[in-house]
N, C-alpha and C positions, 0 to 999 in steps of 0.2 A: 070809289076813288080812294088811293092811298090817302091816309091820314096825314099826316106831314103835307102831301100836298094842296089836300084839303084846307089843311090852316094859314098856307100862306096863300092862297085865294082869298081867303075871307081876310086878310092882312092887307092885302094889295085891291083887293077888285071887291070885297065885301061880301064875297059867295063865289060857287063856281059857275052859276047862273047867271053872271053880271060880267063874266069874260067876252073880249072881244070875240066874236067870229073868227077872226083871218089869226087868233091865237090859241084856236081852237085844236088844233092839228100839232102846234106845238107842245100844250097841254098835254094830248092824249102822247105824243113821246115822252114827255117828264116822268107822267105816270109809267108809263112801262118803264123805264130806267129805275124810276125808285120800286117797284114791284121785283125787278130780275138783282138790284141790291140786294133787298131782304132774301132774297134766295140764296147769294152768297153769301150773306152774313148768317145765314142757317146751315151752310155748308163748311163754311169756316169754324163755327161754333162748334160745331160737329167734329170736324178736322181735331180741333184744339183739345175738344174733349177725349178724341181716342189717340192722340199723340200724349195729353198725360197721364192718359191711362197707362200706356206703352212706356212714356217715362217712368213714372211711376215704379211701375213691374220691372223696369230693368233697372231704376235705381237701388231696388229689391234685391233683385239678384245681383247686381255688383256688390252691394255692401255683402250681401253674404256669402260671398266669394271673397270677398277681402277677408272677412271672418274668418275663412276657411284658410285665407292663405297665409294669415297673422298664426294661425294654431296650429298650420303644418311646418310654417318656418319656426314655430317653439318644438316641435315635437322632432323636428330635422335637426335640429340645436342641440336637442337632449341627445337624437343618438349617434350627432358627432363627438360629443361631450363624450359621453359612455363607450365611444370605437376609440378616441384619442387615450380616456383613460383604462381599458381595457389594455389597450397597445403598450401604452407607461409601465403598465403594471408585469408585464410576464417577462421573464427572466430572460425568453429567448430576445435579440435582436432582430428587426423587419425591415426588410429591403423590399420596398415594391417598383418594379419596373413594368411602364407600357412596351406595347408590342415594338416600337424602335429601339428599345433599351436604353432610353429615358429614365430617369430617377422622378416617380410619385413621391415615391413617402421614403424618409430614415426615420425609425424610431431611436428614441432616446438610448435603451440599452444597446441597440445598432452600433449606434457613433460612440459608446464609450466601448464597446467590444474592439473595436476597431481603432478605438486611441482617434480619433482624428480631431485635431486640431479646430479652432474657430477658422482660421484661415484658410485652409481647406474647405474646410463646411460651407463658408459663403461663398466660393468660387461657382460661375457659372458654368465653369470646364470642367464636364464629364469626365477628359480623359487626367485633368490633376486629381479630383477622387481615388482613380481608378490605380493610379502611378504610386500613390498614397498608398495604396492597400498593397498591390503587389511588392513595396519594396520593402513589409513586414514577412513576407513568405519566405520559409527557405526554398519551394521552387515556385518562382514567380509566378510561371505561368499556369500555377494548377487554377490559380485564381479565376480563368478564362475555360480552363479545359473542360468539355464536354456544353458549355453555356449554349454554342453557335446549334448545336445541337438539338439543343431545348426551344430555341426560337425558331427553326427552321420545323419542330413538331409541336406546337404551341401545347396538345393535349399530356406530354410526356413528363414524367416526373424524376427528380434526380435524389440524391444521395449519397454526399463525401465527407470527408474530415480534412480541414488547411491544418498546417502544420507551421505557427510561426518559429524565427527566427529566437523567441526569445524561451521557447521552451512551450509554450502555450500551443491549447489543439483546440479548434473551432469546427463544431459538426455542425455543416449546410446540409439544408434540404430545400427543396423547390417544386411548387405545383403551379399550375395554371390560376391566373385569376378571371375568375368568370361574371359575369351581370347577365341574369338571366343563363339564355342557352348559348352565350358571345362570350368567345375568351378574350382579355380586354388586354394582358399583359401577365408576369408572373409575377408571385409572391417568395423570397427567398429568407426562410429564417437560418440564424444561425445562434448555435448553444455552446456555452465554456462549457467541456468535455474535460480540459485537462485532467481533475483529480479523483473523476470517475476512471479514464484511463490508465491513468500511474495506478492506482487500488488493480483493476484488475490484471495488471502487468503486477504490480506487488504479489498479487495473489497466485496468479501464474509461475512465478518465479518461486516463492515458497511450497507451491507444491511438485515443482523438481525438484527443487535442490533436497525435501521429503524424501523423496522418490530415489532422489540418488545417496542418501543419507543410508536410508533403509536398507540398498545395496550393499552401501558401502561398511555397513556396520554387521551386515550377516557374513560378508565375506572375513572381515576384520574376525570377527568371534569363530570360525571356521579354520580360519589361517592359526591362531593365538593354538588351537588347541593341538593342530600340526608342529606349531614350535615347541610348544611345551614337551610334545612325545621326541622330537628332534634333540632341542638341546637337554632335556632329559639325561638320555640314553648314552648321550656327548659325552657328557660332564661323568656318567657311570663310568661309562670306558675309560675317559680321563684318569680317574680317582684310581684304577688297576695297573696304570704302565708306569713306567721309571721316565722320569721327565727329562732323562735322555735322551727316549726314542725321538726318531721322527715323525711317528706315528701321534706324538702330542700335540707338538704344531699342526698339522693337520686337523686332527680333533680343537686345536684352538682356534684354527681360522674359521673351522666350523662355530664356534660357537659366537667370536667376532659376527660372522653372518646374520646368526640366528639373532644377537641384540640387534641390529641394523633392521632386519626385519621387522622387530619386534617394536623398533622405533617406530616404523612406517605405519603397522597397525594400530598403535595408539595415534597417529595421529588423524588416521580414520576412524578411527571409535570417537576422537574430539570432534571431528566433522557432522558424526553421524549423530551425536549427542545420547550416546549409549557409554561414555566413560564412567568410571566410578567418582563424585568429586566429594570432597569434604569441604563447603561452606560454610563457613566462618563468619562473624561479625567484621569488617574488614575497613580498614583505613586506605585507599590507594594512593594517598602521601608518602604514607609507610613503606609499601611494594616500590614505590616509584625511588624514592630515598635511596632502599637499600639497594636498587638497583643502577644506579644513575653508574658509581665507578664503571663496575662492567659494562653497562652501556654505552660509554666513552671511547673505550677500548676498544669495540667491537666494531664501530663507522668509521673507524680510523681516522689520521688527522688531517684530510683534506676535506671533511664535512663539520661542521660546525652543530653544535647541541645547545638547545636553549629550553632547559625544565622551569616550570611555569604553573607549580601547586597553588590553588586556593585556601584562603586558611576559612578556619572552621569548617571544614570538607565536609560532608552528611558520610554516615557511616555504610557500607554498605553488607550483604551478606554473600559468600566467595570463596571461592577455593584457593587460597596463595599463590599455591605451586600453577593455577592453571593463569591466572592474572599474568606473574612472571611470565609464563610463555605466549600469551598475549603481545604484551609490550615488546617482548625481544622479536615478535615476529614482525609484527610492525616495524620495529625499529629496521632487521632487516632489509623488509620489501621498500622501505622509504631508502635506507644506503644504499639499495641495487639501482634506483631510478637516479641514482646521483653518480655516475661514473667519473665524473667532472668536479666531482665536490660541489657541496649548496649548504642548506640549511636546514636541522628537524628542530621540529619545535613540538614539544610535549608539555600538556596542562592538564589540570582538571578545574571540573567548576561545578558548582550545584545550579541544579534548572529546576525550576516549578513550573510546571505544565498545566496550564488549566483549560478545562472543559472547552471555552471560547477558540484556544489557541490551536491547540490539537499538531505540536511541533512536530515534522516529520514523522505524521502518521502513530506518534506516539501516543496512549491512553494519559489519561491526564493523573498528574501524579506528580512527587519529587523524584530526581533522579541527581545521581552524580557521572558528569560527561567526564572521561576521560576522551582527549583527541591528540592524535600525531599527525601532525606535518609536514612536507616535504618541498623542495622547491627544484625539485626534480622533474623530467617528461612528462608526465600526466598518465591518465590515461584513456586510450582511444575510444570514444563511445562506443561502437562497432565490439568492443570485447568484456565493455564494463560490466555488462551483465553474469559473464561466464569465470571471472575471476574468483570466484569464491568455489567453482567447483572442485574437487578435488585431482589434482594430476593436471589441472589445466595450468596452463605456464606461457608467458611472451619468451622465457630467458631460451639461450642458448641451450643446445645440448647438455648435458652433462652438468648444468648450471641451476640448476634446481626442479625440484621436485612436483611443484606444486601444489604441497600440502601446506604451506604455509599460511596464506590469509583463510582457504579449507579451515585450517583448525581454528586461526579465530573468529569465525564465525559460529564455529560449533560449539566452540569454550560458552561465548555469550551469550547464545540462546538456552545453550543449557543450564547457565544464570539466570534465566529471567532478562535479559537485556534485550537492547538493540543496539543495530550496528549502521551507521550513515554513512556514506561517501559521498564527497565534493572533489570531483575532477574536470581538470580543465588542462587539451594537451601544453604542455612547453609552461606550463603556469602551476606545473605540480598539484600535490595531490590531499585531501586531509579526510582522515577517517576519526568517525565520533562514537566512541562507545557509551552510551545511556543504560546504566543498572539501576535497579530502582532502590530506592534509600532504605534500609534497613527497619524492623518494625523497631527489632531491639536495638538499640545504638551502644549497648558494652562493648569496648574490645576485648578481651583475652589478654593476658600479659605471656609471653615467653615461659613457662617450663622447663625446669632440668629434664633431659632425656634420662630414663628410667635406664638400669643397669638392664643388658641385654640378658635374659633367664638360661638357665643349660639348655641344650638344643635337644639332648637325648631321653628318653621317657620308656614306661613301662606297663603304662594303661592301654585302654581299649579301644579302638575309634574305629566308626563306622563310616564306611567312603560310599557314598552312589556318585555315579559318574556314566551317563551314557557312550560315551567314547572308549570302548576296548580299548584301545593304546594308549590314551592319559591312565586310563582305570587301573591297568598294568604297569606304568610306568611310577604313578602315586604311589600305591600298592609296596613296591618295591623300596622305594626312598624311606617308605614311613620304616618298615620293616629293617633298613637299615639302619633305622635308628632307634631300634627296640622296642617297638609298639605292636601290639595285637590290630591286626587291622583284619575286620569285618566286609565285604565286599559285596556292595546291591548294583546292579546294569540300571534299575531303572525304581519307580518311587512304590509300584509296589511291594518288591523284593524288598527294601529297606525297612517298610513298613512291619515286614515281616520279621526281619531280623531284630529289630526294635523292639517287638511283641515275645521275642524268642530269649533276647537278651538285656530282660529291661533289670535294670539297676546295675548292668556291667560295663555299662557302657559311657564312656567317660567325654567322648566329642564324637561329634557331628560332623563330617565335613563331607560336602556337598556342592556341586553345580548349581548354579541360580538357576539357569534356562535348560530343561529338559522334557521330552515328549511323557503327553500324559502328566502328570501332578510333579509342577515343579518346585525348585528348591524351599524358596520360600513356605510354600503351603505345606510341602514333605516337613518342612521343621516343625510348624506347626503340630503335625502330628505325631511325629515321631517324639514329639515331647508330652503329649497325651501319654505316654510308655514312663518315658525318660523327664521327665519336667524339669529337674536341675541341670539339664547337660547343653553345654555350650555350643555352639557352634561356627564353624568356619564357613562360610562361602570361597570358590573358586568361581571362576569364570573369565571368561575372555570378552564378556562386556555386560553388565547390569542396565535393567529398564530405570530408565531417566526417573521415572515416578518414586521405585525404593529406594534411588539412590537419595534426590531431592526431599521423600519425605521421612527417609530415616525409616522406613517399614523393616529392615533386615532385624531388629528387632534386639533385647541385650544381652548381654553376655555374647555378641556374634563379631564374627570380623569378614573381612573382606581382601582376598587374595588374588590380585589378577594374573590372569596369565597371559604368557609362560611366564613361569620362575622357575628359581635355580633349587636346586636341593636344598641348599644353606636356608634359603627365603620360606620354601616350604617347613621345614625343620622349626623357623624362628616363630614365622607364624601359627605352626601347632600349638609348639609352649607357650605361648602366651595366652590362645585363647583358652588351654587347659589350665593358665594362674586367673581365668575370667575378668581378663581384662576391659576396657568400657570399650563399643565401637569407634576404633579408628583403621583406617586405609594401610596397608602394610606392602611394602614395596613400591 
């Protein structure tokens, strides 16, 4: 008998022996009822024990799951952190769009490449962004062009450059964005290009105008030594007729020609930066000073002159006469954009250029800017670049040459300079000359001009000259002026005669640029022979190097051509009294 029911028998009836019969049947149900209990409560027990066992084990595994999920949401943190500052940090701008052309993401350099406003940025309308940006473009719609494109081949990639309004160039590019092997939308960066562009557009630009320099100065030295055998022979003829004939006028319109010419080629040897200069320690106060009357004069009075020196100017180093021509030319091209009359304004100013600032591509240094001004037409982007070529011209027929801004450009590189422009059409025009400041800062004071020496002589001078017709026509002039002249074609024959006639020989005079061993290195050696003997240079244009470093060397001068007889004549005696290197003619 169950126990329990056992005890309350013996509670109630004092045994299970002492139960009624007819309670007997009842009894034996109690007992089963409390028998099939304890069977549930061993099944329940049961139940309970393997439900918290199963609690248990999945309380287990949830908390370590939560674990897992607390250190993947730290480690998803870290590498939105590290993709956010990743993004912050690279110079390009990031535009991510999903595949509807949606905005994901603007990165920070994004939204300031792009200038946009807060106002903008917080709008939820796509298409005010989008209004935003194309109304920086000069053409609107490249902003959109080829996009439709790229969405319509999600795998395909792009590559272009916007060009704003404000002078600024932006290179986009564009790839697919992918998650796994699903392209989810595109990524479009965009990079400031501008001043990688302008450098090689600068550089472009400097190796034509090289290119047509180089031209222009072999043709220039070709031509010169045509004039010289030309007006030569002119001026020969001339000196034998009765300046009654008519045959003199003729011989003089020749020779009128022959300077006209002779104009045009110096001012492509100034283009070409093969002219002879004499650099100076130089004030352009000074040049500007002495030049301001004349300058007046020349814009006439329906343009107005506003000169505008700096005081304590930096000193610079310069050829006078080529500055002068500088300024007048300028002045010029700024009076020709003024038909109407306006205003030039000319100043100078000292700049300091430092390493950070790097002003118009200028190395860092001092400089003094000369600029002229005009409040004339402008001029047209479309031709800004080609202005400085030589022959190239807007003017009418007949109305200029277009060797004028050509030579200042040439003047100043062959300075050491730079030369800026700031145009804008109908809002005129201003050009910046930057020379660099002098090491030595003395000027020079003015000199009496030294009495001119007798033109005629009796010594010996040896000519090389590759050109048969200068050769013969030199030859000639010297001869007429009572000199023994010796005659080499080229630097060996010289060499020779040198070796044949050493201590007879009293000048040198010589071509700078000749086939085979030229002038310069020929003196050299011809003075291994001759060591006291001076020399002359000729030529119709000197390398920028010996002119700039002074290599022609002492006792030497420099004679361009063409010249006159008189010029050749002046030049001999002088450099037969051994005079110091200066420029003659």
């Amino acid at each position: 008998m169950h126990k329990l029911l056992a005890r309350q028998l013996r509670k109630y009836f004092g045994g299970a022996e002492r139960v009624p019969v007819e309670l007997s049947g009842f009894v034996a149900a109690v007992e089963q009822a409390y028998m099939q209990s304890d069977d549930d409560r061993a099944m329940l027990e049961h139940s309970m024990d393997t439900v918290s066992e199963e609690l248990v084990d999945r309380f287990q595994r949830l908390n370590d799951a939560l674990s897992t999920s607390q250190t993947a949401k730290v480690e998803l943190n870290q590498a939105v952190s590290l993709l956010s500052a990743t993004l912050e940090a690279t110079t390009d701008g990031i535009l991510v769009l999903d595949l509807t052309g949606k905005t994901v993401l603007m990165s920070r350099k994004f939204v300031e490449l792009w200038r946009i406003p807060e106002a903008v940025l917080a709008s939820p309308d796509e298409e005010v962004r989008l209004r935003f940006a194309t109304e920086q473009l000069v053409d609107p719609t490249q902003i959109t062009e080829g996009v439709p494109e790229l969405f319509s081949d999600p795998g395909a990639a792009n590559f272009d450059v916007l060009l704003f309004k404000d002078g600024r160039q932006l290179e986009r590019s564009s790839l697919p964005q992918r998650i796994g092997d699903e392209i989810v939308g595109r990524v479009f960066t965009f990079r400031d290009v501008t001043e990688r562009l302008q450098m090689e557009e600068q550089l472009r630009q400097s190796l034509k105008m090289e290119a047509i320099g180089t031209l222009a100065g072999g043709i220039a030295h070709d031509f010169n030594n045509l004039l010289t055998v030309i007006r030569g022979h002119a001026e020969l003829v001339k000196k034998t007729l009765h300046p009654s004939l008519l045959e003199v006028g003729d011989l003089t319109q020749i020779l009128v020609a022959a300077d006209r010419a002779a104009a045009l080629t110096h001012h492509l040897l100034a283009f070409s930066r093969k002219q002879m200069l004499q650099p100076v320690p130089l004030d352009l106060n000074v040049v500007l000073s002495s030049l301001a009357p004349m300058l007046r004069r020349l814009i006439g009075e329906d343009i107005e002159i506003e000169v505008a020196p700096a005081r304590d100017l930096f000193v610079v180093t310069a050829d006078p006469g080529q500055m002068e021509q500088v300024l007048v030319n300028l002045i010029v091209n700024a009076r020709d954009a003024m038909p109407r009359g306006g205003r030039i304004t000319i100043g100078t100013e000292n700049v300091v250029v430092s390493d950070q600032e790097r002003l118009s591509g200028l190395p860092f240094g001092s400089y003094v800017m000369l600029s002229v001004s005009d409040t004339g037409h402008g001029i047209p982007a479309a031709v800004r670049d080609r202005i400085f070529e030589p022959f190239f011209t807007t003017k009418e027929v007949g109305k200029g040459t277009g060797l004028g801004l050509s030579t200042v450009f040439g003047i100043v590189k062959q300075s050491d300079g730079y030369l800026v422009l700031d145009s804008e059409v109908d809002q005129g025009s201003t050009f910046r000359i930057y020379l660099p400041r002098a090491t030595h800062a003395h000027v020079p004071t003015p000199r009496d001009v030294e009495a001119l020496p007798e033109l005629g002589g009796w010594e010996t001078i040896l000519l090389a000259e590759d050109e048969a017709a200068v050769r013969a026509l030199v030859r000639r002039m010297l001869e007429n002026n009572g000199y023994t002249v010796l005659v080499a074609r080229d630097g060996s024959e010289a060499i020779r005669l040198a070796a044949a006639h050493a201590g007879a020989i009293d000048l040198f005079l010589t071509d700078v640029i000749m086939p085979g061993t030229g002038g310069v290195e020929l003196a050299r050696r011809i003075r291994e022979h001759c060591p006291d003997t001076p020399v002359l240079y000729m030529s119709g244009y000197n390398d920028e190097d010996i002119a700039r470093r002074g290599g022609l060397g002492e006792h030497s001068r420099l004679l361009p051509k063409p010249f006159t007889a008189a010029v050749l004549a002046l030049a001999v005696r002088a450099a037969l009294e051994a005079k110091s290197v200066v420029r003659v003619g």
